[in-house]
NUNULO-241728 format. One line per field, with one value per residue (C-alpha): residue in one letter; x, y, z. Coordinates in steps of 0.25 Angstrom, whole numbers, plus 2048, in hexadecimal, padded with zeros to 3 digits. Example, Ala and Ser with C-alpha at 12.3 -4.5 7.8 and 13.67 -1.06 7.14 Angstrom:
resn A | S
east 831 | 837
north 7EE | 7FC
up 81F | 81D
//
This chain:
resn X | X | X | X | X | X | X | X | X | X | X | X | X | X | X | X | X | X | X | X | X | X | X | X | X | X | X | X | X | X | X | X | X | X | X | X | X | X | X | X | X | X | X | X | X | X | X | X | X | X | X | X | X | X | X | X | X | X | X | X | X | X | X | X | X | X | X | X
east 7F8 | 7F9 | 806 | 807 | 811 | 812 | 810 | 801 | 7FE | 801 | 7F5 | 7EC | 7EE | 7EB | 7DE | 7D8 | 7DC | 7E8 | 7F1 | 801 | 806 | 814 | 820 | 82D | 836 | 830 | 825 | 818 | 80E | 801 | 7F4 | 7E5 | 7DD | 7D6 | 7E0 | 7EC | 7F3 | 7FF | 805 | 814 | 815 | 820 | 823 | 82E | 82B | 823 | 827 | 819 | 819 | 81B | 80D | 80E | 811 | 805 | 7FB | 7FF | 7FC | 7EE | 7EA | 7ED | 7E7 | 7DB | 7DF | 7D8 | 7E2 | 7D8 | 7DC | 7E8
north 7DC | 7EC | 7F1 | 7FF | 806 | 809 | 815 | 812 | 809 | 812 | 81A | 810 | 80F | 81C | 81B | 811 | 817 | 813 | 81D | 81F | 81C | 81E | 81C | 814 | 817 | 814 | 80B | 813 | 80C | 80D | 80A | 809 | 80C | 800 | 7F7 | 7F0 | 7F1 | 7F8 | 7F9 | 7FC | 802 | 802 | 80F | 80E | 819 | 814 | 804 | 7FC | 7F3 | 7E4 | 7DC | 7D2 | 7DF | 7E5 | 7DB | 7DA | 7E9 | 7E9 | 7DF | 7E4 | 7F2 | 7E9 | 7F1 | 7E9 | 7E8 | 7EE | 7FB | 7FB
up 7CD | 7CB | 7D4 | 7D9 | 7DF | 7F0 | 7ED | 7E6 | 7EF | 7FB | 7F5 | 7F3 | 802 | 804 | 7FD | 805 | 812 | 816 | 81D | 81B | 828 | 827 | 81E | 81F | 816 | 807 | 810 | 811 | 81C | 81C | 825 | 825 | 833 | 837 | 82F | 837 | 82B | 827 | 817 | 816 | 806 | 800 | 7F7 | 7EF | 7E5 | 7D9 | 7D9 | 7DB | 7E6 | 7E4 | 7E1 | 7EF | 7F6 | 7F0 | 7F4 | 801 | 803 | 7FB | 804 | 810 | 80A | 804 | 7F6 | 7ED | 7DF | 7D7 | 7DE | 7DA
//
């Protein structure tokens, strides 16, 4: 699986319509009208978020990992 940072991801997210909510402290949350979801991203410069970590959030997202 192809990692990406938080900060990539937090773009991806963007794309498909998610909004940034607000931030707390180096956690960026975002939401998605009509979802009840809420994705808490970590952004910690350039480091690429760990795999399990991504997963969860392409789930929730339904990012598929082709777009990665």
């Amino acid at each position: 699986m192809k990692t990406v940072s938080g900060k990539r991801f937090a773009r991806l997210l963007e794309e498909r319509g998610w909004a940034l909510r607000r931030t707390s402290g180096s956690h960026h949350v975002y939401a998605k009208e009509g979802n009840p979801n809420r994705i808490s991203i970590p952004i910690h410069g350039n480091r690429d978020l760990k795999r399990g970590l991504l997963r969860f959030f392409m789930g929730i997202a339904g990012i598929d990992e082709s777009d990665l």
